[in-house]
C-alpha positions in Angstrom: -4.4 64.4 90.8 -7.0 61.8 90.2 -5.8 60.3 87.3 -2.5 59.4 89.1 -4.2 56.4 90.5 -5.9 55.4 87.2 -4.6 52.2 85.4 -2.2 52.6 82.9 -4.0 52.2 79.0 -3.1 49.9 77.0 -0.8 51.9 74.3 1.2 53.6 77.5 1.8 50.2 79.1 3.1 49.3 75.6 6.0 51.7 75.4 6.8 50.6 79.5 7.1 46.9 78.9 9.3 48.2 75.6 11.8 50.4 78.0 11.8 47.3 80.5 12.8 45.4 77.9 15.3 48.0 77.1 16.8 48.3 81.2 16.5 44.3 80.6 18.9 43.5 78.0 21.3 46.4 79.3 21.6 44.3 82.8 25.2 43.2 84.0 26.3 39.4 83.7 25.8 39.3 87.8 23.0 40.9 88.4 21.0 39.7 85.3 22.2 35.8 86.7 21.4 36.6 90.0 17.8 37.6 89.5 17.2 34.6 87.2 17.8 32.4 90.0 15.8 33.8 92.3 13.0 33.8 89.9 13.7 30.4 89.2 13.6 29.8 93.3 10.2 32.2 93.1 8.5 30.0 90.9 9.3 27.0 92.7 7.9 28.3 95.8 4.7 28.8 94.1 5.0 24.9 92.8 6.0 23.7 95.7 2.8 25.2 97.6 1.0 23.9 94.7 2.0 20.3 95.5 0.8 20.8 99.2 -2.3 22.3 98.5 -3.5 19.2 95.9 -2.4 16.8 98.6 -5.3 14.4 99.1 -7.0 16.0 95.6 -9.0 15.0 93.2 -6.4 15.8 89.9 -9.7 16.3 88.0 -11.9 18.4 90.5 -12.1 21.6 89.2 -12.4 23.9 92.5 -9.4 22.4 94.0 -7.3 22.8 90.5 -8.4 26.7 90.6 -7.5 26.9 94.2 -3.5 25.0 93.2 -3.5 27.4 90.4 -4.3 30.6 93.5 -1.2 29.0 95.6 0.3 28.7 92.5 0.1 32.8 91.5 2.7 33.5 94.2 5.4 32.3 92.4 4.7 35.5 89.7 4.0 37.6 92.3 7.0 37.5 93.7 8.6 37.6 90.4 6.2 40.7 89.6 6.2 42.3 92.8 10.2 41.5 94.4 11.5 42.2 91.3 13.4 39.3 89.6 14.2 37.9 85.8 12.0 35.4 84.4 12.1 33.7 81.1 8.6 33.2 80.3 7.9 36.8 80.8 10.9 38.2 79.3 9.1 37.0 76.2 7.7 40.6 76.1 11.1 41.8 75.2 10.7 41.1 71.3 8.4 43.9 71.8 11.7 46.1 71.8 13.6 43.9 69.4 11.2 44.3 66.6 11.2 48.3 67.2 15.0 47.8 67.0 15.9 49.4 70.8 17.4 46.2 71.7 19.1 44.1 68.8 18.6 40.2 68.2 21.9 39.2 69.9 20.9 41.2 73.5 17.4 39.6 73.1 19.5 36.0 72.9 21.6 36.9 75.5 19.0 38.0 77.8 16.9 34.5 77.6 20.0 32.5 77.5 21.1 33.6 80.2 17.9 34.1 81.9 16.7 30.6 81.3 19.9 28.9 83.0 19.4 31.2 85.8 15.4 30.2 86.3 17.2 26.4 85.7 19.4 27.0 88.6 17.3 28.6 90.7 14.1 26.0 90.2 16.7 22.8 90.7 18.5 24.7 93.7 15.0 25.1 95.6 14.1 21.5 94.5 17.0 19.9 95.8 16.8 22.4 99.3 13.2 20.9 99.6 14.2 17.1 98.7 16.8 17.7 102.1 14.3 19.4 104.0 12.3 15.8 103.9 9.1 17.4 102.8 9.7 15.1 99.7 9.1 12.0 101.6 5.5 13.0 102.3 2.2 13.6 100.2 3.8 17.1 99.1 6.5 14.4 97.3 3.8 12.0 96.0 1.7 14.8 94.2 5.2 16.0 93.0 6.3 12.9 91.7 2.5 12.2 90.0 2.9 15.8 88.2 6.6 14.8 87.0 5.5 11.7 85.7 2.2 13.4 83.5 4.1 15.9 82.5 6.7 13.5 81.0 4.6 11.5 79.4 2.8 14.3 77.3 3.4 13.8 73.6 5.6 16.8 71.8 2.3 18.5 70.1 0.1 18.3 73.1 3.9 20.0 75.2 4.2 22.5 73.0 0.4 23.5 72.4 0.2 23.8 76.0 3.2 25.5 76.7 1.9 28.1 74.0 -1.2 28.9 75.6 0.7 29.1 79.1 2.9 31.7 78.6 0.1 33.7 76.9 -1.7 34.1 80.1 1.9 34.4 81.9 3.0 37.1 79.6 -0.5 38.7 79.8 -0.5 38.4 83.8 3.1 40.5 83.5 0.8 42.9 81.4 -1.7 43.6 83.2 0.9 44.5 85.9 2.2 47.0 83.9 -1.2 48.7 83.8 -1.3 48.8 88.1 0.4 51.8 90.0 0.3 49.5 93.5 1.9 46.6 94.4 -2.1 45.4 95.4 -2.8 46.2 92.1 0.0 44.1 90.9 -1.1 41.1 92.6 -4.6 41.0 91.6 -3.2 41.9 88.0 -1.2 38.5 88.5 -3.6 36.5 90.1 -6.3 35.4 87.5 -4.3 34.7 84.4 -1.5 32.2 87.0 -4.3 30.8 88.2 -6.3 30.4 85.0 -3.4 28.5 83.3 -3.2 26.1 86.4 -6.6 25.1 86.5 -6.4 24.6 82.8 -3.7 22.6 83.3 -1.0 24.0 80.8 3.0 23.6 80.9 5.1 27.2 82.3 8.5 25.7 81.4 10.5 27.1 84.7 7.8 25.3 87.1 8.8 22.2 85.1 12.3 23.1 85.8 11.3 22.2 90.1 8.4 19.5 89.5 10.9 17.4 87.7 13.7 17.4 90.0 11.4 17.5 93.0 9.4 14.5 91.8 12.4 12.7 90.8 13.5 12.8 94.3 10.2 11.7 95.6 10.3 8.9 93.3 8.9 9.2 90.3 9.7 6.8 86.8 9.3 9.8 85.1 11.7 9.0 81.9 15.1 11.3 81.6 14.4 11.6 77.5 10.5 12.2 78.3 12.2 15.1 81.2 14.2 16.9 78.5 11.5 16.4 75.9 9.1 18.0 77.9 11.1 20.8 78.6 12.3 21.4 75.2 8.6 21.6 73.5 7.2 23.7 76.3 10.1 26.2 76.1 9.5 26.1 72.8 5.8 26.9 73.0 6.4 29.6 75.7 8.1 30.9 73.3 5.4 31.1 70.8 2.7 32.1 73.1 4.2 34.6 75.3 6.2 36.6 72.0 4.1 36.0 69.4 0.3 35.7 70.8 1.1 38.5 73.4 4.6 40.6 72.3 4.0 40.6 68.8 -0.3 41.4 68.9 0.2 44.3 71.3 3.1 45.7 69.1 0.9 45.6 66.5 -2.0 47.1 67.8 -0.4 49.8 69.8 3.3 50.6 68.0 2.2 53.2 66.0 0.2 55.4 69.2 3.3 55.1 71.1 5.8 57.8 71.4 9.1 57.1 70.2 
């Protein structure tokens, strides 16, 4: 039927990120670890492809930051598309908390675990690349130049940032919820990654590969501006990507859904 390949609306994509988040918090130990990491290792790719395409860049030419933030989009794409666990957009999931299908503890252990998984996986890749050499190159000097900004931001400006991140991240994971094709998935994915790029906001689990891929290229980035950093933009994800985006939908579209 025609209406097979229409988009999903808005209140029907609703109830399916609410019975992901559902299938989410019921996963096994293993396999919800397993799929963290490779999300974490996903969205290092897309950093690390980020690093080589702003080799030689202008950090404050906007073309070449919306190209970086394109390269960038295939680290969600894989998480979107090859199926995977990823913190940021797990943020959806108090969508099914606050209906009360998940409770509050399988909400905690779903990001705790989650987010040491998209740790590992992010530091893992980082480390692979520091032994592949491509560290000791221009990819390594634009990594160790992002490591040492990001460091250096001050808590508000982390967090703020962070915030308005994960609201395009959680609505990228969205607006591949509406798609019925894995083409439709990507484009779905593609504008709001490469949006937050160019804008030059903080995803917490990209951190989690600049900073250990810039430290090995180099950088002075600080170990308490590091872990400061990656506190306030966790917490800001956080924000953004459950409150601006979870919490907004559930409201507008909770009661049209069927129970």
């Amino acid at each position: 039927m025609p209406g097979d390949h229409d988009a999903y609306k808005p209140a029907e994509i609703a109830a399916l990120i609410e019975t992901a988040g559902v299938a989410k918090a019921a996963l096994p130990l293993h396999r919800m670890a397993t799929l963290a990491m490779l999300a974490g290792a996903f969205i290092g790719f897309g950093a690390a492809f980020w690093c080589m395409a702003m080799v030689g860049a202008d950090p404050g030419f906007g073309p070449q930051r919306v190209l970086g933030g394109a390269v960038f989009a295939l680290g969600l794409i894989l998480v979107v598309v090859g199926g995977a666990e990823l913190f940021t957009g797990n943020a959806l999931m108090v969508m099914a908390a606050v209906d009360r299908r998940i409770t509050p503890g399988a909400l905690m252990r779903n990001w705790g675990i989650v987010y040491a998984g998209n740790l590992v996986g992010a530091v893992g890749l980082a480390v692979a690349f520091g032994l592949s050499g491509l560290l000791e190159g221009p990819m390594g000097e634009v990594a160790a130049r992002a490591a040492a900004a990001k460091a250096a931001l001050p808590p508000l400006e982390a967090f703020v940032r962070g915030a308005l991140c994960n609201a395009l991240v959680c609505l990228a994971v969205w607006l591949s919820f509406a798609a019925r094709t894995a083409t439709d998935k990507i484009l779905g994915v593609l504008w709001p990654v490469t949006a937050f790029v160019a804008l030059g906001l903080e995803h917490s689990v990209a951190n989690m590969f600049l900073f250990p891929a810039g430290l090995w290229a180099g950088s002075e980035a600080p170990v308490v501006g590091v872990l400061g950093n990656l506190l306030w933009v966790t917490l800001g994800n956080i924000v953004g990507g459950a409150g601006g985006v979870a919490l907004a939908y559930r409201y507008a579209y909770g009661a049209m859904r069927e129970t």
